[in-house]
C-alpha positions as CSV (number, residue, x, y, z in Angstrom):
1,X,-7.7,14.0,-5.5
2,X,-6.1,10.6,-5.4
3,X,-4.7,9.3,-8.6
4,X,-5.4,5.4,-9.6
5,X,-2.2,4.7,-10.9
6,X,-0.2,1.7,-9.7
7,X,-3.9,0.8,-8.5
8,X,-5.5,-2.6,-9.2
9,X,-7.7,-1.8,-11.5
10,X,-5.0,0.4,-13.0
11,X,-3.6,-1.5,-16.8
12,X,-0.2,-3.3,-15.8
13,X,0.1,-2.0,-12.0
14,X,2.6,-3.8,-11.1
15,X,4.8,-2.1,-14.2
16,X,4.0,1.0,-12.6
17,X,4.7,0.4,-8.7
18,X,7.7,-1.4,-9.8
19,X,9.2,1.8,-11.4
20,X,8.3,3.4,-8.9
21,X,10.4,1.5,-6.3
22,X,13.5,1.8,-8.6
23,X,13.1,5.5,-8.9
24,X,13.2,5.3,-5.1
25,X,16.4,3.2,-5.5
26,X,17.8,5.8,-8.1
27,X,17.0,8.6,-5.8
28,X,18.4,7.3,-3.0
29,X,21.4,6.5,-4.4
30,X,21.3,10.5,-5.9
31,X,20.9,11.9,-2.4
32,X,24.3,10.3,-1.4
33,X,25.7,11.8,-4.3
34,X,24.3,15.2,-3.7
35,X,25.1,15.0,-0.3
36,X,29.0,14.8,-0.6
37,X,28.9,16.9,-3.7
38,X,27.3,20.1,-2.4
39,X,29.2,20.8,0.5
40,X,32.7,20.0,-1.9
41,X,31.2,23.4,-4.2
42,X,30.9,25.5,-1.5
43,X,27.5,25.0,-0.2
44,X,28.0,24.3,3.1
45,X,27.3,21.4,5.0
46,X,24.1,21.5,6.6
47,X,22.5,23.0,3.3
48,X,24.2,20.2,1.2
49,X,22.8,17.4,3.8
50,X,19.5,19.2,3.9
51,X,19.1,19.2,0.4
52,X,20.4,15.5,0.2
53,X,17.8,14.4,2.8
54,X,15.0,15.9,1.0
55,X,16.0,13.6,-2.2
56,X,16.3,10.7,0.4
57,X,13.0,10.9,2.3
58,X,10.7,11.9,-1.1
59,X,12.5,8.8,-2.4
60,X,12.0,6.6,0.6
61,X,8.3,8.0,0.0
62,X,8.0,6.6,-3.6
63,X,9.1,3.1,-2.6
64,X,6.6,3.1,-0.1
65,X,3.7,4.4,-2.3
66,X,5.1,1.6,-4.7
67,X,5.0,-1.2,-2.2
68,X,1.8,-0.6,-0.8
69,X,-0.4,1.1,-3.6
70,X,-4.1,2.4,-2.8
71,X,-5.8,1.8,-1.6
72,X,-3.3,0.2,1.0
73,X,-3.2,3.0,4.0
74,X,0.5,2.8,4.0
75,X,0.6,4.2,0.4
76,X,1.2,7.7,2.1
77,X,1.5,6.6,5.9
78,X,4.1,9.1,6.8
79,X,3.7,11.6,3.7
80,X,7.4,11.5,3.0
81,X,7.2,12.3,-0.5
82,X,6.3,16.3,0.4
83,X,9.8,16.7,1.1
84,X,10.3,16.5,-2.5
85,X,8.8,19.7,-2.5
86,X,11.8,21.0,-0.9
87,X,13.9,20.1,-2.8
88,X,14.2,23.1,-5.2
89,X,13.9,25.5,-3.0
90,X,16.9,23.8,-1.0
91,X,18.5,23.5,-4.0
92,X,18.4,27.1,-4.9
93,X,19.6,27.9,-1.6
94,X,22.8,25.5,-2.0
95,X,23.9,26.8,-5.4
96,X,23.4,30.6,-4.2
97,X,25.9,29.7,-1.3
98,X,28.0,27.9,-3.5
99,X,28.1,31.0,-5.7
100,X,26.6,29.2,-9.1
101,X,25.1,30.7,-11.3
102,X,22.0,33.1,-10.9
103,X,20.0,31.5,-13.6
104,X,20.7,27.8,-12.4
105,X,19.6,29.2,-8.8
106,X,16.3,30.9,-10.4
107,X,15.2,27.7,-12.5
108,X,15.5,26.0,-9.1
109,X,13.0,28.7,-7.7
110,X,10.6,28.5,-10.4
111,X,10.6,24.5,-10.2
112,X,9.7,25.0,-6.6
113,X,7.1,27.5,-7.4
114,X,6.1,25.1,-10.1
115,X,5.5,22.5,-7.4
116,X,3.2,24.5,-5.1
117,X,1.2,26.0,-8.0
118,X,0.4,21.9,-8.6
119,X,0.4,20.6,-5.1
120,X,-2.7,23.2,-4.8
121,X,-4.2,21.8,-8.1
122,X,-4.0,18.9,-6.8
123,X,-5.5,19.6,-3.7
124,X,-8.6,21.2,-5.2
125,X,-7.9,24.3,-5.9
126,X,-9.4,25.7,-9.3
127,X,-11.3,22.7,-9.7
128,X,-8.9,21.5,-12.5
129,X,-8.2,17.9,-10.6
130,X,-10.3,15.5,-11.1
131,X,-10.7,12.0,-10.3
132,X,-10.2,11.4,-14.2
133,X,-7.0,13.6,-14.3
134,X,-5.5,13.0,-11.5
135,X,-3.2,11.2,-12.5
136,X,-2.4,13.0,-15.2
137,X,-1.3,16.2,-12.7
138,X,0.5,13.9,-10.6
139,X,3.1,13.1,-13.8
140,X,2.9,16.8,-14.3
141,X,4.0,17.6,-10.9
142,X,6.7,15.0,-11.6
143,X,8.7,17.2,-14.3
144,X,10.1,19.9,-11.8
145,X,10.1,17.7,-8.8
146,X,12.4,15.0,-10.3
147,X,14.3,17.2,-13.5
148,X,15.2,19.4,-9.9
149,X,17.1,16.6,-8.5
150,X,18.9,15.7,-11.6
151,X,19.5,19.6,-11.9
152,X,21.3,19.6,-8.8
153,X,23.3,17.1,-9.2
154,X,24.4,17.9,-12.8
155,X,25.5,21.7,-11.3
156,X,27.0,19.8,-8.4
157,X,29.0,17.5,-10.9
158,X,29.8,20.5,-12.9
159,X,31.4,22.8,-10.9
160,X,33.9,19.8,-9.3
């Protein structure tokens, strides 16, 4: 189920694909961050700058959806933001190498599981998105997707 924010008809979309592209710039800027900090705790490289990319390319993903809203077919033309996905679950992976704390590494977990359990909403199943929801799953499916990321790199920061 596609959601209308951002859309033309949508109140004020420029408001919304404009925060969008920010929180692209935010993100990509976080990725860097991740991306040297991870490896520094004890991560390992290739799990820091896999985690990193994840931020990178789901960000590069929301600029795009924000540049060319639906029902533009660019607004998902290479379906970067499913990386975000990953995210957690990288994430998890990175802070049990690193040694962190189990509880920090099993919020990441849930927040991935989160994520699937509303990618599949989304997606039909159960019947609970609707055309006139939509967009309120999608800012669900926001909270662990982007409160990961700033997860990550608060642990990160911490343990330096």
């Amino acid at each position: 189920v596609p959601s209308m924010l951002g859309t033309a008809p949508a109140p004020h979309p420029g408001v919304y694909n404009g925060g969008m592209v920010l929180t692209a710039v935010c993100g990509i800027l976080g990725a860097i961050g991740v991306g040297v900090q991870l490896p520094k705790i004890g991560a390992g490289r290739v799990l820091g700058i896999a985690t990193a990319a994840t931020i990178a390319l789901s960000s590069l993903g929301l600029a795009e959806a924000g540049l060319f809203p639906l029902p533009s077919p660019y607004h998902e033309a290479f379906g970067l933001s499913l990386f975000g996905a990953l995210t957690p679950l990288l994430g998890g992976f990175a802070l049990m190498r690193a040694r962190d704390d189990r509880r920090a590494v099993a919020a990441l977990f849930v927040a991935f599981l989160g994520i699937v359990v509303i990618f599949a909403i989304l997606n039909g199943v159960g019947g609970l998105a609707t055309d006139a929801n939509a967009g309120v799953w999608v800012r669900i499916l926001a909270l662990p997707a982007f409160a990961s990321v700033g997860f990550i790199g608060w642990r990160a920061r911490l343990r330096t």
